[in-house]
N, C-alpha and C positions, 0 to 999 in steps of 0.2 A: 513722840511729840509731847511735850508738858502743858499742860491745859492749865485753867487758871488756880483750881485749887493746888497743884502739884505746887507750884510757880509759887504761891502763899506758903506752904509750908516749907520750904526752903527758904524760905526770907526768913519766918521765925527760928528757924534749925539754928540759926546762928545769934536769937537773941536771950536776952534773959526774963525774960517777959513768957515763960512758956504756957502761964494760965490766961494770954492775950489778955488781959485786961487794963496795961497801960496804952501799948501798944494795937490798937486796933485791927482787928480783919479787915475791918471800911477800908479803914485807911492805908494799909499793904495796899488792897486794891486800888485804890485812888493813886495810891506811886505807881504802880506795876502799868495802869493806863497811861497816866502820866508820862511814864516812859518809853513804851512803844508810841506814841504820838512823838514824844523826843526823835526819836531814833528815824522815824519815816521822814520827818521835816528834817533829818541832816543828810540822810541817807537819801531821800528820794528812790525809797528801795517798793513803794506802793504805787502803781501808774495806772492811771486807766483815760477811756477816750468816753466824750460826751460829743453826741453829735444833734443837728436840729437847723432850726432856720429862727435868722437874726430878725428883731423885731422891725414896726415900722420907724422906729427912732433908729436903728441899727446897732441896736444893742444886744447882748447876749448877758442874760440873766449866770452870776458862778454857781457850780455846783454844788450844794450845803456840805460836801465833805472836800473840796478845794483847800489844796494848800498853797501850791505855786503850778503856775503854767510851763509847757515845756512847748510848745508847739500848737498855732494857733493859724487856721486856714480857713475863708471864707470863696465860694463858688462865684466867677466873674458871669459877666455874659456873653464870654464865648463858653461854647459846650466844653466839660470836661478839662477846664482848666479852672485851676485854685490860685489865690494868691493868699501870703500870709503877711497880712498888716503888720507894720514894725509898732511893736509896743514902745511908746517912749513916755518920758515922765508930762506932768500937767502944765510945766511951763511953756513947753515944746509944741504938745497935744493943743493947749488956748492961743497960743499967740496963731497959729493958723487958723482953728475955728472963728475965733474971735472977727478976725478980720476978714473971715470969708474966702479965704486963698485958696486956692489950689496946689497940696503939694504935688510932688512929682510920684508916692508911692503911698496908699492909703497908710493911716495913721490909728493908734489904737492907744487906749491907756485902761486900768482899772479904778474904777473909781464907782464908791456905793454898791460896792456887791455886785457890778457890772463890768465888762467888758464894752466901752463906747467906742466906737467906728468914726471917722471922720478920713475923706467923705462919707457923710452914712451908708454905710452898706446894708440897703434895705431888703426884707426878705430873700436872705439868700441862705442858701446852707450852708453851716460852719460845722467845723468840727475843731475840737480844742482835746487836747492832752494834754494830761496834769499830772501832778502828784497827788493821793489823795488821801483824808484821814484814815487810822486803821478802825475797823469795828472795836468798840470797847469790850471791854472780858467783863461778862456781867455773873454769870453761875458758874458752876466750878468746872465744866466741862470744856467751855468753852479754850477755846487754843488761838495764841496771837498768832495774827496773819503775818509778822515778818518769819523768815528764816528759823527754824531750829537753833542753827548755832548763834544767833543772836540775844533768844532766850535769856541767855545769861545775862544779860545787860540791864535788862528789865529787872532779874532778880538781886542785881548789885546796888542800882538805884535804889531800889526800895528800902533795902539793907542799910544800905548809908542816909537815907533820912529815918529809918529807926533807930539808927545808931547816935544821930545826931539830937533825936528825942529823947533817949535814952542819960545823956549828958557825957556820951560814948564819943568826944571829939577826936581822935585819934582813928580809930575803927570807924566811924563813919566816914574820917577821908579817905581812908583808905579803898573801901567800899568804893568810893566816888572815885577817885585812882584808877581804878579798876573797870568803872562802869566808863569812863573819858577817853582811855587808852586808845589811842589811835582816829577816836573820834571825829567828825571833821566838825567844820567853825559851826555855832549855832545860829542857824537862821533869823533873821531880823524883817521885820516890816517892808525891807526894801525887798525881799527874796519873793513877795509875793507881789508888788506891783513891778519887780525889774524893767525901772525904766532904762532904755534904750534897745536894739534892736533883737529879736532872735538868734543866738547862738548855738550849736550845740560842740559839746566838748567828750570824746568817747573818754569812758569810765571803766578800768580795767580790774575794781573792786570797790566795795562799799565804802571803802575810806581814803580813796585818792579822787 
């Protein structure tokens, strides 16, 4: 496994900056972070479950390393049955609050760092599965929590914006070429409020 210093010095192996002093260590690391944070939010290759009980507003506080939701289920009052609110966008979510309606299947949106319920689903237990950010590589030991063989992607990014500092336009696209390859689309603002209902789509690799 290449840890964070290994992971820095192969980004410089390939520049011309070998006394780092245009080229910064900060700032290899600030790409190299940069990048495994890329890579989880295309990838969705970091998941984890937070569980708990919804407030008395019937909200659910997101979790500070929250990227997108995948699955989101709150406890009824019959014993031992879940339901999972259909996430939908704020036009959808107000025009039923607003008016006080009743839809036919609880409602849900993201909004303010929150998860809001309508009807509120108050005190009840939920449990939400996410994607979630990766821990940052802060000393040299440290080792990114995606995959091994992803590693390299981490050390291409960084490569192609030193290269691109460098005034290396050619070899940093290259770099970048290289870190893209097969990539999937980059997530947008919509990927973490996904409005409209829960899906799931089986994934038979990191980049399909």
């Amino acid at each position: 496994m290449s840890g964070y210093l290994e992971l820095t010095d192969r980004v410089f192996a390939v520049l011309r900056d070998s006394e780092r002093v245009f080229v910064l260590e900060t700032e290899v690391g600030e790409w190299l972070n940069e990048a495994q944070l890329d890579v989880v939010a295309r990838t969705g290759i970091l998941k984890k479950t937070d569980t708990g009980t919804t407030t008395s507003l019937g909200t659910v506080a997101l979790p500070t390393d929250f990227i997108r939701e995948t699955a989101f289920s709150v406890a009824t009052t019959t014993a031992n049955v879940n339901e999972s609110p259909e996430l939908t966008n704020d036009e959808i979510f107000l025009s039923w609050k607003n008016a006080a309606a009743t839809p036919s299947n609880t409602l849900a949106r993201i909004f303010n760092e929150n998860i809001e319920t309508y009807p509120a689903v108050v005190s009840k237990a939920y449990s939400l599965e996410y994607i979630r950010k990766p821990l940052a590589l802060v000393v040299g030991t440290d080792v990114p929590e995606i995959p091994e063989e992803l590693h390299i992607r981490l050390v291409n990014y960084a490569r192609a914006q030193a290269k691109w500092k460098e005034g290396e336009q050619g070899e940093g696209d290259r770099y970048w070429a290289l870190y893209m390859e097969g990539m999937p689309t980059a997530p947008t603002a919509q990927y973490r409020t996904r409005p409209g209902p829960f899906s799931f789509i089986p994934e038979s690799s990191y980049w399909e």
